[in-house]
Every structure is written in structure tokens, then in C-alpha cells.
Wavefront OBJ file of the C-alpha trace (Angstrom):
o trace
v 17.477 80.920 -66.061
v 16.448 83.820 -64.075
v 18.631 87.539 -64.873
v 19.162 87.082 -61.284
v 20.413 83.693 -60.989
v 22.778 84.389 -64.495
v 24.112 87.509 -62.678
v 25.380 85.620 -59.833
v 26.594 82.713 -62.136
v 28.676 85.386 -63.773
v 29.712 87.209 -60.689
v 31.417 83.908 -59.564
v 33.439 82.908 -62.543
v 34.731 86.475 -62.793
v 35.972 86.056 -58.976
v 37.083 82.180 -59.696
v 39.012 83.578 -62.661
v 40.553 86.488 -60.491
v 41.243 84.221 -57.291
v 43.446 81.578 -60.138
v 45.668 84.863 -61.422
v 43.755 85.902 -64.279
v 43.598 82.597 -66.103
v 40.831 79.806 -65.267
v 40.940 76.541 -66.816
v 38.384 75.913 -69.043
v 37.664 72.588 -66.934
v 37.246 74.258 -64.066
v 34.771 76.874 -65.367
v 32.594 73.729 -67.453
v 32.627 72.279 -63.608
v 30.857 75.509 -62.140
v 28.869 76.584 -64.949
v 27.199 73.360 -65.450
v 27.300 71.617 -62.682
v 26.855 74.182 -59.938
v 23.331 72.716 -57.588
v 21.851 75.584 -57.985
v 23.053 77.890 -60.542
v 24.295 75.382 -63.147
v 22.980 74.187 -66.584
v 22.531 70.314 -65.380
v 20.507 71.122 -62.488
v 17.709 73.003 -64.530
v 15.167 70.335 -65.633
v 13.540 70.716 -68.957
v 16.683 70.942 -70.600
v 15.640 67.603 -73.382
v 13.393 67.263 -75.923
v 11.385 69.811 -78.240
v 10.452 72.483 -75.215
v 14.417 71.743 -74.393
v 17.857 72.641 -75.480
v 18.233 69.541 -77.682
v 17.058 65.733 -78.093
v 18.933 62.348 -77.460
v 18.447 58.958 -79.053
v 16.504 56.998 -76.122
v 13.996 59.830 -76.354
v 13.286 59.205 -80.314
v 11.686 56.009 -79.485
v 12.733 52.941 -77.619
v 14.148 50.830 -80.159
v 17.414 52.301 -79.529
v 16.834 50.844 -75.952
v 15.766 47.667 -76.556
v 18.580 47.822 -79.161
v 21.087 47.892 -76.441
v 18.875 45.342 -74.336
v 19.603 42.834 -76.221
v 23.287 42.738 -76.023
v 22.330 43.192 -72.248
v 20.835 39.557 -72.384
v 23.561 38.018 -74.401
v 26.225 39.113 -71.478
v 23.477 37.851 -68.897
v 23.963 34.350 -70.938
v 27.151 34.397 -70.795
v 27.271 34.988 -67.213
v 25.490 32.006 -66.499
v 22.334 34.104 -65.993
v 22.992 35.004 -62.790
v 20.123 36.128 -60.166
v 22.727 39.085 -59.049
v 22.841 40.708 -62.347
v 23.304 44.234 -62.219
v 22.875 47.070 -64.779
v 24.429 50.229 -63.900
v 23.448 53.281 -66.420
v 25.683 56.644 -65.935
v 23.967 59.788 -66.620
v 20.343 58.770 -66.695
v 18.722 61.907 -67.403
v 15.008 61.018 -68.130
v 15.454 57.701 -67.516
v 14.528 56.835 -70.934
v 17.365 54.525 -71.796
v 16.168 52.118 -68.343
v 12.579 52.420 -68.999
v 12.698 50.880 -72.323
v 15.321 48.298 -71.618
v 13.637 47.058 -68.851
v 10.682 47.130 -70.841
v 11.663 45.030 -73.602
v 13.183 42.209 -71.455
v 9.869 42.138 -69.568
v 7.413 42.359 -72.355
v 9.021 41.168 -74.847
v 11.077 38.626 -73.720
v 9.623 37.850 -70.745
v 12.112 37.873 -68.313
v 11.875 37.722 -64.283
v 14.081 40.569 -62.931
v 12.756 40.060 -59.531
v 16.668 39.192 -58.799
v 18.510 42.322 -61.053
v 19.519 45.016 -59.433
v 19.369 48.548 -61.368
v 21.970 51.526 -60.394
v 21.741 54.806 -61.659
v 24.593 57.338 -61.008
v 24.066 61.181 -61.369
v 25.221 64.300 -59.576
v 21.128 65.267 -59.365
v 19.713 61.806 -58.306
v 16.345 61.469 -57.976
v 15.388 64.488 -60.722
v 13.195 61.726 -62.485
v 11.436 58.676 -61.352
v 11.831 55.389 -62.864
v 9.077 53.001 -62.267
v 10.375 49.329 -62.403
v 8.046 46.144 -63.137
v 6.455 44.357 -61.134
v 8.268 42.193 -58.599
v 11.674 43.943 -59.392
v 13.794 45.855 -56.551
v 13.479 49.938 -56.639
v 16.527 50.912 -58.224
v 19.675 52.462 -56.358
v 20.715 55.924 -57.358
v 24.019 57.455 -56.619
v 25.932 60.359 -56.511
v 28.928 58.883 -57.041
v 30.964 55.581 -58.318
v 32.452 55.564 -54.985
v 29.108 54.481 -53.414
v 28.538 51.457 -55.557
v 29.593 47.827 -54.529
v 31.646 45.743 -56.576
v 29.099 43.812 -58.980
v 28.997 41.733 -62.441
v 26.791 43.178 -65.073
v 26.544 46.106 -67.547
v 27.362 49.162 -67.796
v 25.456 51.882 -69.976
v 26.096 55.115 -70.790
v 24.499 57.201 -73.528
v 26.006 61.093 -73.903
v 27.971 61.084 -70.833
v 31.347 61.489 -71.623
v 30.631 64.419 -73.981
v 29.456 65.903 -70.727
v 32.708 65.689 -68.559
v 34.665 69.091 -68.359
v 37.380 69.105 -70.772
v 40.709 71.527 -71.374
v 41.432 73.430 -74.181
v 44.562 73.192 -75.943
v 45.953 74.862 -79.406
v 48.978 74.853 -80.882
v 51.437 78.074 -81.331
v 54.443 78.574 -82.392
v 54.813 74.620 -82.737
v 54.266 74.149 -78.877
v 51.122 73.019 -77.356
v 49.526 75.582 -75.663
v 46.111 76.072 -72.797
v 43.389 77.881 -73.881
v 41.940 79.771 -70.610
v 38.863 81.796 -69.379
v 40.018 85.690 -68.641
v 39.194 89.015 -68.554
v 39.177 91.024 -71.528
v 41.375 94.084 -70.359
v 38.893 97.042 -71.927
v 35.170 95.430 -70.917
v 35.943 93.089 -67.912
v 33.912 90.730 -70.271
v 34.919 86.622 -70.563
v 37.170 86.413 -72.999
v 40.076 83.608 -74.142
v 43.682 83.748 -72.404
v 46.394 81.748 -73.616
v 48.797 80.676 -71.535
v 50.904 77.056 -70.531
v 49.738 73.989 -69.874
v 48.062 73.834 -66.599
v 49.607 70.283 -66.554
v 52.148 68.853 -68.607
v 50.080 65.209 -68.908
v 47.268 67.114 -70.756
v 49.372 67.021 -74.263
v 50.210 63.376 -73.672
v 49.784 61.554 -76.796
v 49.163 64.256 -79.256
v 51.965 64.304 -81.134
v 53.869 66.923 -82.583
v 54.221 68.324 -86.362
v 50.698 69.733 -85.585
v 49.296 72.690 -88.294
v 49.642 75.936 -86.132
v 46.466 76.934 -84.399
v 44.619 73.509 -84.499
v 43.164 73.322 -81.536
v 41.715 70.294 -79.343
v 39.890 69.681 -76.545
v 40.868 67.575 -73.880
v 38.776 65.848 -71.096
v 41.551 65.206 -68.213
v 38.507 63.679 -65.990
v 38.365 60.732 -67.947
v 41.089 58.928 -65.717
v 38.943 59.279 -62.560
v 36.305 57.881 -64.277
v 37.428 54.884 -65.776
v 39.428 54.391 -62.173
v 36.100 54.306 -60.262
v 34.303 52.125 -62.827
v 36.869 49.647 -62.693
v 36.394 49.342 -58.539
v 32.433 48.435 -59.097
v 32.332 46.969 -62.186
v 33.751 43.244 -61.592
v 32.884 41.381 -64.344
v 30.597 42.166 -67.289
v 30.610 44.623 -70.120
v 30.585 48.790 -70.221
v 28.958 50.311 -73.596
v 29.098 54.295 -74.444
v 27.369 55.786 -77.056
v 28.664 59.221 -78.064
v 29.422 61.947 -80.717
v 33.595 61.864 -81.338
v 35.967 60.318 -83.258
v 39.808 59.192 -83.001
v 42.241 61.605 -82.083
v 43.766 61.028 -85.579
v 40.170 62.109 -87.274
v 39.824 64.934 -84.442
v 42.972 66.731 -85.273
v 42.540 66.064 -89.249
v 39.302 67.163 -89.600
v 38.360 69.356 -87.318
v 41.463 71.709 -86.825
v 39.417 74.429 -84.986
v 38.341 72.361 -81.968
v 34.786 70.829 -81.768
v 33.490 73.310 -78.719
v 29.576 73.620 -79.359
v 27.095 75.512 -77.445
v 22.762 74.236 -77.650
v 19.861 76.153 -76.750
v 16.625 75.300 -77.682
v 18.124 73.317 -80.436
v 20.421 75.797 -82.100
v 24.368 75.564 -81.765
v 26.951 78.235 -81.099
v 30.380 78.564 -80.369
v 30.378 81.053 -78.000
v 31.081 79.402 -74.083
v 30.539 82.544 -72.677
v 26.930 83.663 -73.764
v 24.219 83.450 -71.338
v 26.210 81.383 -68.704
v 24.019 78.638 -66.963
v 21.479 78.219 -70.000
v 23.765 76.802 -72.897
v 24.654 73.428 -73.305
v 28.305 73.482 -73.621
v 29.947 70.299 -75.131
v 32.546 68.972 -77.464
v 33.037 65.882 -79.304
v 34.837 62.747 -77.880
v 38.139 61.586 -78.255
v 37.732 57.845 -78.131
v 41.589 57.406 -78.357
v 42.089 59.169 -75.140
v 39.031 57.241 -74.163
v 40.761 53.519 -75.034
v 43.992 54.640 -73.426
v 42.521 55.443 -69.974
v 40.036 52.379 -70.430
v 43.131 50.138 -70.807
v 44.803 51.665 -67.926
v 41.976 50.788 -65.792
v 41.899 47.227 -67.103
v 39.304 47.308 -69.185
v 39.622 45.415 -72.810
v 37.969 47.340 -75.735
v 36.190 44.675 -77.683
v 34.280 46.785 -80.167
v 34.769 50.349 -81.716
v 32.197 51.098 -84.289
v 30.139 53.750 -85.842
v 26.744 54.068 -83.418
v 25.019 52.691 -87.002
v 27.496 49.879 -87.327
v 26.972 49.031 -83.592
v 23.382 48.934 -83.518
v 22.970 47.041 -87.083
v 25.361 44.398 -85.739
v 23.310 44.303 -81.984
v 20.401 43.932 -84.029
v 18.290 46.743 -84.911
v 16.535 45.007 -87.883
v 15.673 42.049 -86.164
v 13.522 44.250 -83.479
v 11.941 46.490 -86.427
v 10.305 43.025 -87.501
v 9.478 42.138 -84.207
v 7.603 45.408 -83.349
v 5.519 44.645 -86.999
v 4.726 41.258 -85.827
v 3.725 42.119 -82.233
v 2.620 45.714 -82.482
v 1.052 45.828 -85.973
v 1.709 48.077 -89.276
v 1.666 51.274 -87.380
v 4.262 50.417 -84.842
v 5.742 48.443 -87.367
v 6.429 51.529 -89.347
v 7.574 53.837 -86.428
v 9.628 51.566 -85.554
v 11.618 51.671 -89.227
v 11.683 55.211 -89.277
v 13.097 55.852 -86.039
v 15.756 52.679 -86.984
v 16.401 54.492 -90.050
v 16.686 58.153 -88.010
v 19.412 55.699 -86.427
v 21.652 54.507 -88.663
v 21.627 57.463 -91.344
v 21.349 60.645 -89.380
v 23.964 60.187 -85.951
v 26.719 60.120 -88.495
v 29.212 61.602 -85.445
v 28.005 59.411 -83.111
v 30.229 55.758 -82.128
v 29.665 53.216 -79.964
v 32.721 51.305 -77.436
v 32.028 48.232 -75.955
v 34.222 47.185 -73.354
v 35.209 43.919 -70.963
v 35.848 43.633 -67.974
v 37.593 40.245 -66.448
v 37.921 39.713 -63.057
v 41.744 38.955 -64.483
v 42.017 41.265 -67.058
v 43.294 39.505 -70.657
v 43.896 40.588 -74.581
v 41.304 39.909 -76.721
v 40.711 41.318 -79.835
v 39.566 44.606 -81.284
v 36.480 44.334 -83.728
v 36.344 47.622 -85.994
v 34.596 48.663 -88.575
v 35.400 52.118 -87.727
v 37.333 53.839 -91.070
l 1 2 3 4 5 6 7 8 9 10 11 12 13 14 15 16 17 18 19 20 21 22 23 24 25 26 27 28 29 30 31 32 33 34 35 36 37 38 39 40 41 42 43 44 45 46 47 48 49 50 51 52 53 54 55 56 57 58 59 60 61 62 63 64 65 66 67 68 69 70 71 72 73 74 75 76 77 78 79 80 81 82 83 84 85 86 87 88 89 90 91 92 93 94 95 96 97 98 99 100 101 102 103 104 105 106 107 108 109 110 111 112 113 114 115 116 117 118 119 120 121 122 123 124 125 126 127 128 129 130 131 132 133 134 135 136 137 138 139 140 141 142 143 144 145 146 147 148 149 150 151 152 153 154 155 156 157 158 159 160 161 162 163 164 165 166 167 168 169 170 171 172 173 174 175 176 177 178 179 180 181 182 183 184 185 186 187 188 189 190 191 192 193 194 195 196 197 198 199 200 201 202 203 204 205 206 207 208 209 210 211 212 213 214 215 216 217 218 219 220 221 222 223 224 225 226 227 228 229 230 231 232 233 234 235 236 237 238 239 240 241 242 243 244 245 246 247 248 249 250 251 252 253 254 255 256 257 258 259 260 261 262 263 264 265 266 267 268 269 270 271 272 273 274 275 276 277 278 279 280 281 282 283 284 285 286 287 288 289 290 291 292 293 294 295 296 297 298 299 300 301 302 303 304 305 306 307 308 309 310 311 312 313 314 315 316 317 318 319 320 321 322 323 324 325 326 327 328 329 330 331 332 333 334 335 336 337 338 339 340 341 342 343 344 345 346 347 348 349 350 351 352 353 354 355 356 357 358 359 360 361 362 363 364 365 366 367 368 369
């Protein structure tokens, strides 16, 4: 980012944080500083990969995509195999995760998707192309869930939630307390304030005989989310792969928060260094994640490690199928990137949910410890 462009980045969060009293919620300045269209982190381009800020799994090489492709066609099966099918990815990015999904059911398993329909929801549509096959419809991208009809398919998302502006709470003097954006008093420089909750709801489910200081983030936006998904998505399943953990593991293990900055593939802590060219994220909290997917009628049918979840899908079995088709050398690539996989995302898990058109119980399949 330009010295300009960061100047006026900062100039605004000092008057945002002025304008709300003194004390901004951390939410609120994620929401600007990332996701302002002009000034923000997500609307720069370049931000993935080596000449990036940092790398994601589709990007490694598409067996992770075809990966998730096949449990695509199993819920395509069980539909009845349906002309209407409709996958619907949230936070595209590169379009990597598509391209090699649609990819592997055309080349390798020869599917017709003249009759799919492919969605792609992001607040900077159109940033990348995706080039369908042959005889396929161009896909749909939106700007929000709210333009989407009602449809039975998938859903996939891949590092999207770890993306939604969160809260920051910490504990003192045994009461749950809000971590806030200020002013330091001496320099005028962004600094922490802590002051009450902004809303009570935020320390919902927490519990209490927490450690003073252990502090947690907390991503109210989820329940807007899961809403909105739940008014397009029909029938059919949703999968999200993401760094987090329980709530339980969160607070254990990682009293301190899980706040990270990225750029050019080294981490920080510090939200408040070169505003508009930092990744800023934290891990997820897939119990807060279950609750509000459960609210929304959704029915988790699978919480596992991302290794777990992709060794059950079937990783293996498309390793030998890239040796057979593609020969020794794509053979190998392909086991090295599996093994890249299932040994070195160690934070990352995967949720699989249902959706019924009639929601029901069905069982929870974890191998998560």
C-alpha cells in the first residue's frame, strides 16, 4: 500500500475511534481496515502465494480440491443426481478451490455439468476469472447471500470464517471484559482500551472460573452468516475448512488470544502496524460455530481434524489415481502435497454440515480429541 493511501487508512480509524467516544470495537475497525473498497487489505490483489502475504491449501496443488470434489459427487448421488445441482463456494479468492473441482469431475470423472450451476460470493466479485468447461453455464458471482436463490447443493468454504471481524474479550477481575481500539493519551498512537462489553450476548457461552487475563476472540458476525446461508441453501451439504479449535481447547491452550498479523509470510501480533497491508486474523471457534449453525437449522454431521477429514474423503485413493493417470512424476507430487496435507495443517479442522428441507438429529461423527 501506498504512504498515501496508509495515511488516510489511519486518518479514518483515528476519527471512527473519536466519533464512538474513545473506544472502537475491534469488529468494527477489522470491518474498515480490511474490507474498506479502496483502502482495505482484501481489496489489494496479490495478497496469496510466494510474492503474497501467505499461501492457502487449494493453491499447494489441486488434490486438496478434488479431495473435496469427491464428497461433492457423493451428495450429488444422494440427491438423485439432479440436473439443478448447485455449488456455492464463499470466499473464492483465486478461484483455485472451483478450478480444480470442476476439473476433476470433468476430467477425471467425466461428468456433464452442462446442467450445474456454480455461485461464488465475495465482497470484490469479479477480482479473478474462472473459466468453466465446456458446455457448462458462466458462473454467478455475488456480493452477498441475500442475492442468491434458494437451491440444493454444496456449499464450500475454505479460510473464510477466519476472515469475519471478530471482538476481543479478556477477563479481569473475574468479569469478562472488551478489548477496544483507542488512543494512547501521550502519542495519539492506536493503542488497546478496555472497557464493557459492547453487548452483553458476546460472553454467551464462555463460562466463568476463567484464569485472569485469558483472553478470546469472538466473531459476533457468525449469526448473520449462518442466517443467510440457511435462506439459499435448501437442501445439500455446507463444508468449512479452517484453522481453530473448540472453545474448550481455545481457552485452555491458548490463554493469550490467537490474534495474528501476515505479511509476506511472517506473523505478528501487532493489529495496528502498517494498517491496510497486514493480514489480520485469529483462529476459529468451531463451538460458537456449531451453536449458530444449529440455530440456523443446520445439523453438524462431521467435526474432524482437516487431516482426519480429508483421509476419510479420500485423499489416498486420488494420490493412486494421479500415479495411474498422470505417471510417476505426478504421481509423486501428488504424495507430497497429500502428505503437506495431513502432517503440516495441524490447526486446521474441517465441519461438514446438513441441511434438510425439515431439519432432523442425526449424529455427530468425531474424531476430533
Amino acid at each position: 500500500m501506498n504512504p498515501a493511501s496508509r495515511n488516510a487508512l489511519v486518518a479514518e480509524v483515528h476519527r471512527l475511534v473519536r466519533l464512538r467516544g474513545g473506544r472502537l470495537p475491534f469488529d468494527q475497525f477489522l470491518e474498515l481496515v480490511m474490507y474498506h473498497p479502496t483502502l482495505g487489505y482484501y481489496g489489494r490483489k496479490n495478497i496469496f502465494g510466494r510474492d503474497g502475504d501467505y499461501q492457502t491449501a487449494p493453491r499447494v496443488h489441486p488434490i486438496f480440491g478434488w479431495t473435496v470434489a469427491k464428497v461433492i459427487e457423493e451428495e450429488w448421488r444422494r440427491q438423485g443426481r439432479p440436473d439443478g445441482f448447485t455449488i456455492l463456494e464463499l470466499g473464492p479468492g483465486e478461484c483455485h478451490l472451483m478450478r480444480s473441482v470442476l476439473n476433476y469431475l470433468v476430467n477425471e470423472r467425466g461428468f456433464d455439468l452442462g446442467g450445474w450451476r456454480i455461485m461464488l460470493l465475495d465482497r470484490f466479485p469479479r477480482r479473478y476469472a474462472l473459466t468453466t468447461p465446456d458446455g457448462m453455464r458462466k458462473p454467478r458471482w455475488l456480493s452477498s447471500l441475500k442475492q442468491g436463490r434458494p437451491f440444493n447443493g454444496v456449499m464450500i468454504a475454505n479460510e473464510l470464517l477466519d476472515a469475519i471481524p471478530f471482538h476481543r474479550l479478556t477477563i479481569q477481575e473475574g468479569r469478562w471484559k472488551e478489548l477496544y481500539v483507542g488512543e494512547d493519551d501521550a502519542s495519539d498512537d492506536l493503542t488497546w482500551v478496555v472497557g464493557p462489553l459492547s453487548g452483553a450476548h458476546l460472553a454467551d457461552g464462555l463460562g466463568k472460573d476463567i484464569p485472569e487475563g485469558t483472553t478470546i476472540e469472538v466473531a459476533a458476525g457468525l449469526h448473520p452468516l449462518f442466517r443467510d446461508l440457511a435462506g439459499v441453501l435448501a437442501e445439500g451439504i455446507a463444508i468449512f475448512l479452517d484453522y481453530g479449535d473448540t472453545r474448550e481447547n481455545l481457552l485452555l491452550r491458548h490463554p493469550e488470544g490467537t490474534l495474528q498479523t501476515f505479511s509476506q509470510h511472517s506473523a505478528g501480533i501487532d493489529p495496528f502496524l502498517d494498517l491496510g497491508s497486514r493480514d489480520i486474523t485469529a483462529w476459529v471457534d468451531f463451538t460458537r460455530v456449531m451453536d449458530e449453525t444449529k440455530k440456523a437449522g443446520f445439523v453438524t454431521e462431521e467435526f474432524l481434524t482437516q487431516a482426519e477429514a480429508l483421509y476419510r474423503w479420500g485423499i489416498q485413493d486420488i494420490v493412486l489415481e494421479a500415479t495411474r493417470k498422470g505417471g510417476e512424476v505426478e504421481g509423486v507430487k501428488a504424495h507430497l502435497a497429500s502428505k503437506t496435507f495431513l502432517f503440516s495443517y495441524t490447526n486446521h479442522h474441517a465441519l461438514k454440515l446438513r441441511r434438510f428441507r425439515r431439519a432432523r438429529a442425526a449424529p455427530l461423527r468425531s474424531l476430533t480429541r
